[in-house]
N, C-alpha and C positions, 0 to 999 in steps of 0.2 A: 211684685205687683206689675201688672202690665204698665204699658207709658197711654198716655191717652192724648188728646189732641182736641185742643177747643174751635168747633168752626162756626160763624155764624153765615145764616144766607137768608136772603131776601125773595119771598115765593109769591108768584103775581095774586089778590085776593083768589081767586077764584081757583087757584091751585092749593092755596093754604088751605080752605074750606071742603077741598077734597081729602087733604090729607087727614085734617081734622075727623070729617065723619068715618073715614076709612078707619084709622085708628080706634076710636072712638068703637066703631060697630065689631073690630077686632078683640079688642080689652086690652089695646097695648098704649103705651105711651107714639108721640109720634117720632121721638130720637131712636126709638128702636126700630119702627117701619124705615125711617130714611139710613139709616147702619145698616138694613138687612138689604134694602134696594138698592143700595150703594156697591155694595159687596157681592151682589147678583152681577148687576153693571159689569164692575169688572171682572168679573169670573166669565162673564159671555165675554166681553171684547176679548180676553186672552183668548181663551176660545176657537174663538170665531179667526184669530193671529193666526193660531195652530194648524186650524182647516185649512186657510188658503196654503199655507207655507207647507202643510205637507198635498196639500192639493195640485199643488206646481208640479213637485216632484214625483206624485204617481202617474200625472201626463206626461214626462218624462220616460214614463216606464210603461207606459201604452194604455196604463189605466184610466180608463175616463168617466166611467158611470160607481156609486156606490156597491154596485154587485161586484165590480170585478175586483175593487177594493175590498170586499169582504172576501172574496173565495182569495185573497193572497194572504188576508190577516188568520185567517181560523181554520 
């Protein structure tokens, strides 16, 4: 069985009341909207880690627009 992790947090009213009808209008609970946002979260910042750090390095290599990066990858 997986390990799990109890967290509590404190959300200004008028953020809880978005979550609330978001959920709510979804049919989800709201511990599963904030696990899945949470986990998008850091799935972009890694991300976004990735881009700049190979981004450095294709200026390095003279590539500087997403075209020229593509015509090197494919």
């Amino acid at each position: 069985c997986a390990m799990r992790s109890v967290l509590s947090i404190s959300l200004p009213d008028k953020v809880a009341r978005e979550l609330d009808r978001f959920a709510k209008s979804q049919g989800r609970n709201k511990s599963d909207v904030v696990k899945e946002s949470i986990g998008i979260y850091l799935w972009e910042s890694r991300f976004e880690g990735a881009r700049k750090g190979l981004g450095a390095r294709a200026k390095k290599k003279g590539m500087v627009t997403d075209e020229d990066i593509f015509k090197e990858v494919s």
